[in-house]
C-alpha positions as a Markdown table, in Angstrom:
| # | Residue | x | y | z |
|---|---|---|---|---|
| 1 | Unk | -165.8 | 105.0 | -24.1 |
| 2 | Unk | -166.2 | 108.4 | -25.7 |
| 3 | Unk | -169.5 | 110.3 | -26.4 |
| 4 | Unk | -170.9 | 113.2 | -28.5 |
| 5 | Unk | -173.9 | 115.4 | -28.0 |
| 6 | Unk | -174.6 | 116.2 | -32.1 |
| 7 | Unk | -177.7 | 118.3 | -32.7 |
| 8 | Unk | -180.0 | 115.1 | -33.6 |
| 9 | Unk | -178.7 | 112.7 | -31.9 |
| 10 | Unk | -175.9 | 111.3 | -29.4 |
| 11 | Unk | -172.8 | 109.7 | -30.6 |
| 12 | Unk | -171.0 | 106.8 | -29.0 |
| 13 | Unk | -167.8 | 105.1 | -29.6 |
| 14 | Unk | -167.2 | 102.4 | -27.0 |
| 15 | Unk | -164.2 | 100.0 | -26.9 |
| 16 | Unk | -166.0 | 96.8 | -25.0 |
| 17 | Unk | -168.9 | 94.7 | -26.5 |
| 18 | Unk | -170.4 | 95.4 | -22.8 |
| 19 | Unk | -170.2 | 98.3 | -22.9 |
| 20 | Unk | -172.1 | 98.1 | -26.3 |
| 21 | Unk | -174.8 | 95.9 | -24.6 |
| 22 | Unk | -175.3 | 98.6 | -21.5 |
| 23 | Unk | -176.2 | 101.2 | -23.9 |
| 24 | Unk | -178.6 | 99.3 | -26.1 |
| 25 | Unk | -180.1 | 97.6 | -22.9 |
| 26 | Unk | -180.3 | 101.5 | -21.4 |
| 27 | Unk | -181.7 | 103.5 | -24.4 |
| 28 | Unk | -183.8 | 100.4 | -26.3 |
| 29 | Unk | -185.1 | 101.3 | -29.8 |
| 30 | Unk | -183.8 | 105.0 | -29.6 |
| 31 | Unk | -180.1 | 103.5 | -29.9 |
| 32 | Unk | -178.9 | 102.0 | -33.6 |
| 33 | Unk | -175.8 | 100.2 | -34.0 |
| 34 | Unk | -173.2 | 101.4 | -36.6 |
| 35 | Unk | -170.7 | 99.6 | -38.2 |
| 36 | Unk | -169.9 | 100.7 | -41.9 |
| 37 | Unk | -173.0 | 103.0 | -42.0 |
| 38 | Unk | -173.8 | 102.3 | -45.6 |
| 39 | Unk | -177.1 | 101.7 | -44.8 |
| 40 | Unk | -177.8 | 103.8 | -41.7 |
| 41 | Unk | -176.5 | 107.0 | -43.0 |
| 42 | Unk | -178.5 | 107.4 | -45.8 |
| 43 | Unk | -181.4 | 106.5 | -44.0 |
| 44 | Unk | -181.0 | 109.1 | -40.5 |
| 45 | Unk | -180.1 | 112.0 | -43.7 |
| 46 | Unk | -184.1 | 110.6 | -45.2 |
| 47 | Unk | -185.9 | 111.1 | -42.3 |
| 48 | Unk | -186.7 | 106.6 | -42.3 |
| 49 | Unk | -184.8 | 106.2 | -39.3 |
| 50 | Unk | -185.2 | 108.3 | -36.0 |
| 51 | Unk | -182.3 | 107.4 | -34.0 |
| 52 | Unk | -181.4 | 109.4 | -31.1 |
| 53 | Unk | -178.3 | 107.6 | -29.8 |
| 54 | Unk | -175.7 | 106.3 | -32.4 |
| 55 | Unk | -173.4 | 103.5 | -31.4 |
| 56 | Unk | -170.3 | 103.1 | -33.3 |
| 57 | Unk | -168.9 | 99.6 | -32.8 |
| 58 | Unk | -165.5 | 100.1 | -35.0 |
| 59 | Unk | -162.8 | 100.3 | -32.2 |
| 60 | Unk | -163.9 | 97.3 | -30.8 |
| 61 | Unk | -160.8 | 95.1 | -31.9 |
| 62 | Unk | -162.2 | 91.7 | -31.6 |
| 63 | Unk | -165.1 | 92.6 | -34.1 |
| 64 | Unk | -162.2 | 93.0 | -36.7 |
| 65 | Unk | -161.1 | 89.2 | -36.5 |
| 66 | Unk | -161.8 | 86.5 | -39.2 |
| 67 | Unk | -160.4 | 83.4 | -39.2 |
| 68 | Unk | -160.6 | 80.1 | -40.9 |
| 69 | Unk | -159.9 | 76.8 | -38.9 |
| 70 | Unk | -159.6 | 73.4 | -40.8 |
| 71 | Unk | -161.4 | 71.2 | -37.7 |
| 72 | Unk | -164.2 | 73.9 | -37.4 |
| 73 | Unk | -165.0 | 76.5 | -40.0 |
| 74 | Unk | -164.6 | 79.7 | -40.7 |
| 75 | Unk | -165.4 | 82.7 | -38.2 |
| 76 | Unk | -165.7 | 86.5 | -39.0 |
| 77 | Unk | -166.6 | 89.5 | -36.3 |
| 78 | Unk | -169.2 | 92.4 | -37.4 |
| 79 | Unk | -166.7 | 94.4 | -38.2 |
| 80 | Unk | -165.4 | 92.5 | -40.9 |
| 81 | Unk | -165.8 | 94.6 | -44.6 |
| 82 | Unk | -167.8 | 92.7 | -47.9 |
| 83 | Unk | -164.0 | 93.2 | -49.5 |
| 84 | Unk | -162.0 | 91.7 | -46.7 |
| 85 | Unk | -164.4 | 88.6 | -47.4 |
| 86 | Unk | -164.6 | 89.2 | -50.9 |
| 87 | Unk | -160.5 | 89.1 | -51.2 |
| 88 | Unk | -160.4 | 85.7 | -48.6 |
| 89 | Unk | -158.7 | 82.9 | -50.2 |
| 90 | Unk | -160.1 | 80.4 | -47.5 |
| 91 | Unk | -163.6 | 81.7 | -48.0 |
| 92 | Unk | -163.2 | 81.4 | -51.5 |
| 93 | Unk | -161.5 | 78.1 | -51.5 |
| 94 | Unk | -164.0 | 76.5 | -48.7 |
| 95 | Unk | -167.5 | 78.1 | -49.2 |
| 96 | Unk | -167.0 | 79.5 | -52.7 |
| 97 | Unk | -170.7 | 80.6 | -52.9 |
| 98 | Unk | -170.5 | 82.5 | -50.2 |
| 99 | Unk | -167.4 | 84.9 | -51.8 |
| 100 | Unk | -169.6 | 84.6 | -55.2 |
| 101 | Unk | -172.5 | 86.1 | -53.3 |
| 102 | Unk | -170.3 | 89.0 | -51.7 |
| 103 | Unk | -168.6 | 89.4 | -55.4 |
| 104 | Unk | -172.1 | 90.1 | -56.5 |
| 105 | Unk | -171.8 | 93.3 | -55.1 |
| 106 | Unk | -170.8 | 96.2 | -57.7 |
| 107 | Unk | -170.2 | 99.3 | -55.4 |
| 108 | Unk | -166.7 | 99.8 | -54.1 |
| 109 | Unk | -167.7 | 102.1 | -51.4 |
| 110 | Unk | -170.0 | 99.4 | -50.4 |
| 111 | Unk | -167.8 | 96.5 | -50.3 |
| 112 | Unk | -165.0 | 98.2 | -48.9 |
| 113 | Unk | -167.3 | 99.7 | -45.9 |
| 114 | Unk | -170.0 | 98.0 | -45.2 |
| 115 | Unk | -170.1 | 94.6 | -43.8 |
| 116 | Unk | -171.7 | 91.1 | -44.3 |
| 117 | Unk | -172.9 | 91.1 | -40.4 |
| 118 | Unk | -174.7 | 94.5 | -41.3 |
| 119 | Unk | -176.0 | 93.2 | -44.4 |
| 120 | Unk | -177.0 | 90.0 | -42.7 |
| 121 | Unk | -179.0 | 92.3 | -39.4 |
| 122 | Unk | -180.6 | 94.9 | -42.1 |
| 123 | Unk | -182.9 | 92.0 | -42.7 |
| 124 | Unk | -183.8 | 92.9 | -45.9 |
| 125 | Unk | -185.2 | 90.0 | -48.4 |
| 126 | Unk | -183.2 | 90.6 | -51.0 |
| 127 | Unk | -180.3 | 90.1 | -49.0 |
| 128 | Unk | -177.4 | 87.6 | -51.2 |
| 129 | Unk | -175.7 | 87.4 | -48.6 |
| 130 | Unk | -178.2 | 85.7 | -46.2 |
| 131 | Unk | -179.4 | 83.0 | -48.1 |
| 132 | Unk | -175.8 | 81.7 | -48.4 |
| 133 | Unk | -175.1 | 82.0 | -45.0 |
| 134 | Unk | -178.0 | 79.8 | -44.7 |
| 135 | Unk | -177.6 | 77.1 | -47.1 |
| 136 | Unk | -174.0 | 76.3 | -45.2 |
| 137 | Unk | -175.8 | 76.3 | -41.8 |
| 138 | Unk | -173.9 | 79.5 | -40.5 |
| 139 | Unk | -175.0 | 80.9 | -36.8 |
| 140 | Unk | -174.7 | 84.2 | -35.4 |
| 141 | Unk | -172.7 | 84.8 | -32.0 |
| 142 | Unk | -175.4 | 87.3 | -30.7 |
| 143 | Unk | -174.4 | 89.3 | -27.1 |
| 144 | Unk | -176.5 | 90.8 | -24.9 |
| 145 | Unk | -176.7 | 92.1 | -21.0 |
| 146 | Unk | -177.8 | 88.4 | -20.4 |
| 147 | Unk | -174.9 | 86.9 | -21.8 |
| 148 | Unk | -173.7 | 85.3 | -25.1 |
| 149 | Unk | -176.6 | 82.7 | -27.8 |
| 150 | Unk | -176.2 | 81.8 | -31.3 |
| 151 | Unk | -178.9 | 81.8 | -33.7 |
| 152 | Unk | -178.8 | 80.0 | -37.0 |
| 153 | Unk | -179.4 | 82.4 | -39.6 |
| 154 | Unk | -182.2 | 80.7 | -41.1 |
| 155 | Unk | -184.2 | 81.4 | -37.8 |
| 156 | Unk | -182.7 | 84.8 | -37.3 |
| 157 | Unk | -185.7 | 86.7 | -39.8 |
| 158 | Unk | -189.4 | 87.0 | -38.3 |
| 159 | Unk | -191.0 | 89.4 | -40.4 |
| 160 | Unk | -190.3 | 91.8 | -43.2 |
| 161 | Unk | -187.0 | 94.2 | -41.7 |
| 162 | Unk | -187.7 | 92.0 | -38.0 |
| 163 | Unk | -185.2 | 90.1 | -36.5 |
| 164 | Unk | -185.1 | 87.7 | -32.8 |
| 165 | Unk | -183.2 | 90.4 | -31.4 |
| 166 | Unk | -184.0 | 91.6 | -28.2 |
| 167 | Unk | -183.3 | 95.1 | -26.3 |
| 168 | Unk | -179.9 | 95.0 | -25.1 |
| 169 | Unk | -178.7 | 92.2 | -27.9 |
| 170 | Unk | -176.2 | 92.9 | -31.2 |
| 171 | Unk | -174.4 | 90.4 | -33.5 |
| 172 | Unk | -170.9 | 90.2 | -33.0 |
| 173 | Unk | -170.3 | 87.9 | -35.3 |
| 174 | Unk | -170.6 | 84.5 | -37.6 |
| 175 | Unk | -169.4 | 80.8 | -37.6 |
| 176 | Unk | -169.9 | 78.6 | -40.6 |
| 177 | Unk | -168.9 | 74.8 | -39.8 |
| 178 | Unk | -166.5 | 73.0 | -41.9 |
| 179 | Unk | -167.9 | 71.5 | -45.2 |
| 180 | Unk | -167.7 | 67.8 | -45.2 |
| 181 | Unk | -166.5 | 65.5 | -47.6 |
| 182 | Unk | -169.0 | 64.8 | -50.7 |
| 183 | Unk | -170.3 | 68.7 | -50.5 |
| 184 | Unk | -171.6 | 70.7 | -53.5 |
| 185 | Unk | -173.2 | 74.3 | -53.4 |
| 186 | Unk | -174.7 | 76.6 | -56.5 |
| 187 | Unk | -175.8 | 80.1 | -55.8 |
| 188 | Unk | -177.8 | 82.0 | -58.5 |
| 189 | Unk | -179.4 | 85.3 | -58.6 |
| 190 | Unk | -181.4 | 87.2 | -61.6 |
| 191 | Unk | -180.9 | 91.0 | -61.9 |
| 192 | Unk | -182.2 | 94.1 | -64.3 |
| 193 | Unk | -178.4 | 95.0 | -64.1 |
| 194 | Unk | -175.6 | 94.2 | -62.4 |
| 195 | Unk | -175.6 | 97.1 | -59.9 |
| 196 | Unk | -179.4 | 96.1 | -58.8 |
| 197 | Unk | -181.1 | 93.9 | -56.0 |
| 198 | Unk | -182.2 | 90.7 | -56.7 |
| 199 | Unk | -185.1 | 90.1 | -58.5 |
| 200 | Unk | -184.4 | 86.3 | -56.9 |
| 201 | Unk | -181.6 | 84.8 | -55.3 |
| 202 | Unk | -181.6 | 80.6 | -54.8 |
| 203 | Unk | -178.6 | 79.1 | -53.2 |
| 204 | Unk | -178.1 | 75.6 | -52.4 |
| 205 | Unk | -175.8 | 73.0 | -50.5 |
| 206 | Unk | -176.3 | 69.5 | -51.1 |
| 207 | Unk | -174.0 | 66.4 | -49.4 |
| 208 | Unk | -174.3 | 63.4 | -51.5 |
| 209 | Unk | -172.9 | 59.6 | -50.5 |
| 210 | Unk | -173.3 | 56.5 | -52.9 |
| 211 | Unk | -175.7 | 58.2 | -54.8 |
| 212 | Unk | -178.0 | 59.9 | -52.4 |
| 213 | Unk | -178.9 | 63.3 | -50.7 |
| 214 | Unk | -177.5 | 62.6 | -47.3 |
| 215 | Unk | -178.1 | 66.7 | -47.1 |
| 216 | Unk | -179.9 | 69.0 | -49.0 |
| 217 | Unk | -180.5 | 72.6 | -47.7 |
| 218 | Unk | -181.9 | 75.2 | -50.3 |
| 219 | Unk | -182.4 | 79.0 | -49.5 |
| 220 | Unk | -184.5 | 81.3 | -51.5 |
| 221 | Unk | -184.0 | 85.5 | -51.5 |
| 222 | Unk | -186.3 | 88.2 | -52.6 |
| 223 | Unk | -189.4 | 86.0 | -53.0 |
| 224 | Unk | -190.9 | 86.5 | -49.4 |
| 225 | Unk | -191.0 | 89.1 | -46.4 |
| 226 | Unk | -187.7 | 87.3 | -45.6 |
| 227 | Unk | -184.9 | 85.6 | -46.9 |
| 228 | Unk | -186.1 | 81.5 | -46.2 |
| 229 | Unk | -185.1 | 78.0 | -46.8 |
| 230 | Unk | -187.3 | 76.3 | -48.6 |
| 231 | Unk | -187.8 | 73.6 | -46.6 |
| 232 | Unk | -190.9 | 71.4 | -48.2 |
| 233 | Unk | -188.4 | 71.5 | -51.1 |
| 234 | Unk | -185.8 | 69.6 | -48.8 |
| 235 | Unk | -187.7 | 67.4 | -47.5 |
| 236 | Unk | -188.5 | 65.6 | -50.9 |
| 237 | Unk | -184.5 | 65.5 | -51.4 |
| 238 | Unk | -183.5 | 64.0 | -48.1 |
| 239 | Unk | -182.5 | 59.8 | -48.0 |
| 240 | Unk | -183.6 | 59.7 | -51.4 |
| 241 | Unk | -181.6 | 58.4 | -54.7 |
| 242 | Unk | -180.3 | 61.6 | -56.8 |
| 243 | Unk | -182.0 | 61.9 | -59.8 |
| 244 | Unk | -183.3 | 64.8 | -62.4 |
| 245 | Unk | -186.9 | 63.8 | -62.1 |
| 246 | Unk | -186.4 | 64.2 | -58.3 |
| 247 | Unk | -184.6 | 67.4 | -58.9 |
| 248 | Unk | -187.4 | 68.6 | -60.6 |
| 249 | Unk | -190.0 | 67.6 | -58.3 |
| 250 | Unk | -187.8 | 69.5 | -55.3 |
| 251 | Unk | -187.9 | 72.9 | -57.6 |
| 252 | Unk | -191.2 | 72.5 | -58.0 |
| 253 | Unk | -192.2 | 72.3 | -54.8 |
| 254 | Unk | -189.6 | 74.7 | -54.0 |
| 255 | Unk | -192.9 | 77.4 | -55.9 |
| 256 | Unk | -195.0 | 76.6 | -52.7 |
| 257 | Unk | -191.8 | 78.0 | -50.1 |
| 258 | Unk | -191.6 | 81.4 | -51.8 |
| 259 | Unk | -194.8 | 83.7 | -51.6 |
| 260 | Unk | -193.4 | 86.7 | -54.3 |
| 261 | Unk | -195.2 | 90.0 | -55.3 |
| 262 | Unk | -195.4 | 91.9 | -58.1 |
| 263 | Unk | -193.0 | 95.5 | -57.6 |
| 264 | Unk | -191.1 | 97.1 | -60.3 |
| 265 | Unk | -188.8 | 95.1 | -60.7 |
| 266 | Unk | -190.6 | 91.9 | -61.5 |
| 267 | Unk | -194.2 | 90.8 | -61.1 |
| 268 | Unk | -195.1 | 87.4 | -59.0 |
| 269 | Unk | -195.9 | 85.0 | -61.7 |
| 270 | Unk | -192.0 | 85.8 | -63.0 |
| 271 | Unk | -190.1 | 85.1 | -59.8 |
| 272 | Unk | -192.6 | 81.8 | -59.2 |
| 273 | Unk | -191.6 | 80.4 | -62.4 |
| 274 | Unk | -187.9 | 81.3 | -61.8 |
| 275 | Unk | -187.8 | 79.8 | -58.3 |
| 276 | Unk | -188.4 | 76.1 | -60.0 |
| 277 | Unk | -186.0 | 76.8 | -62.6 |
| 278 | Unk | -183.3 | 78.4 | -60.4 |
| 279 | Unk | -183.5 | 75.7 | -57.6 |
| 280 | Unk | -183.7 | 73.0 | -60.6 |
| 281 | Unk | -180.5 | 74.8 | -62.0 |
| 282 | Unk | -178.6 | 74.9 | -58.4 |
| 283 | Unk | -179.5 | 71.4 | -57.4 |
| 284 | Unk | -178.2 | 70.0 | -60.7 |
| 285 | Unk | -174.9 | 72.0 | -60.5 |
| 286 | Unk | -174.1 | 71.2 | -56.6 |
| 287 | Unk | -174.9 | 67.7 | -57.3 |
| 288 | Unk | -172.4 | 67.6 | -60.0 |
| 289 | Unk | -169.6 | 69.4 | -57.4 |
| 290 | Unk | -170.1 | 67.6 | -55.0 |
| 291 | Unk | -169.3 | 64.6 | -57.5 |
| 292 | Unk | -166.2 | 66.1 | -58.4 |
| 293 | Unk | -167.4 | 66.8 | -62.0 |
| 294 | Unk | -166.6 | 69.8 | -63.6 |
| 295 | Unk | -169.6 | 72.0 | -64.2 |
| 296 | Unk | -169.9 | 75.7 | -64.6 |
């Protein structure tokens, strides 16, 4: 593992993910992981972030690896680029939403170094990523001094830009389990333009048998201090026979999930009234995937 002593703070490269876990265990919430450093960067140069070690996890080799397994899912390391995923044909081909999400972002620069595990730890609301790795149930492989957990990345967020990570603990990676049989997904997301953050993101898996939501798992961006699913929503979908006026009633209650404010880019009573119509819209458009009808 090499180091550098740079005027603000130290810089380390280490080959190992123990080695990794040593230093964050050793220098606790001085030490900031970097991977692409799109977001990092720019924050050190504005004075948001004080870090005072810098860990650079890109010659680990292992964090480089993706793979897609037809009995179990897919699986990606942190090191993994937004493009690489973007450009997947297995990602697109199996969990569509989750390339469409990726696709949603404009900057080159970005796609081609940062990386969905960084987007997914930055823990920012407006995330698009995050709500789709939720929807299809994905987990982080999380490693620490203690040893290896996963953590399903609908319990990973507990408070605005908080995660469950502890000292000593960095995400190494993702696994999303194989979609079964009968499995639709929508994701949707309203912007000012196409290079901005979400003023709301909804995405949504449903599994549907003999018509009825054997599944339903729905995800909401951008209207809360974290990315959610909106589970009261799911709850009125489960068991029950498919129909729009139930679909309805699930977007509605969806409302009560989301707790928006008004910023700049949209005010509250906006992004309330788009979560029932979004999730109403995703719902309506898995449900016909996962029938095998055509709908765009």
């Amino acid at each position: 593992m090499s180091s550098l002593h740079l005027k603000d703070f130290v810089y380390f490269e280490p080959t190992t993910t123990a080695e990794v876990t040593s230093l964050l265990a050793e220098h606790g919430a001085k030490a900031r992981i970097m991977a692409g450093g799109i977001d990092l960067i720019p924050r050190m140069r504005a004075g948001s972030i004080k870090a005072e070690v810098v860990i650079n996890i890109q010659k680990i080799p292992e964090l480089s690896l993706f793979e897609y397994d037809p009995a179990k899912g897919f699986r990606f390391g942190a090191m993994v680029s937004l493009h690489t995923l973007d450009t997947c044909q297995e990602l697109k081909k199996h969990f569509p939403i989750i390339q469409k999400a990726i696709n949603q972002i404009t900057s080159v620069q970005s796609k081609y170094m940062g990386t969905a595990v960084g987007n997914v730890c930055l823990a920012t609301p407006a995330s698009d990523v995050s709500p789709v790795l939720m929807v299809h149930d994905a987990e982080l492989i999380i490693e620490g001094t203690q040893g290896v957990r996963t953590e399903k990345v609908a319990d990973f967020y507990t408070a605005y830009y908080k995660t469950t990570l502890q000292q000593g603990e960095f995400v190494t990676g993702v696994s999303i389990p194989k979609v079964a049989e009968g499995t639709g997904a929508a994701f949707y997301n309203k912007v000012r333009t196409h290079a901005d953050i979400a003023k709301i993101t909804v995405a949504a898996v449903v599994n549907v048998q003999d018509g009825v939501f054997q599944d339903a798992k729905i995800a909401l961006g951008a209207v809360a201090p974290v990315a959610l699913r909106a589970r009261s929503a799911e709850a009125v979908l489960q068991g029950q026979p498919i129909s729009e006026e139930l679909i309805q009633k699930a977007a509605e209650v969806a409302m009560n999930d989301g707790s928006p404010i008004s910023d700049f880019r949209s005010n509250k009573e906006y992004r309330l009234d788009m979560i029932r119509v979004l999730v109403g819209r995703a719902l309506n458009k898995a449900v016909n995937q996962a029938k095998g009808v055509q709908h765009v």
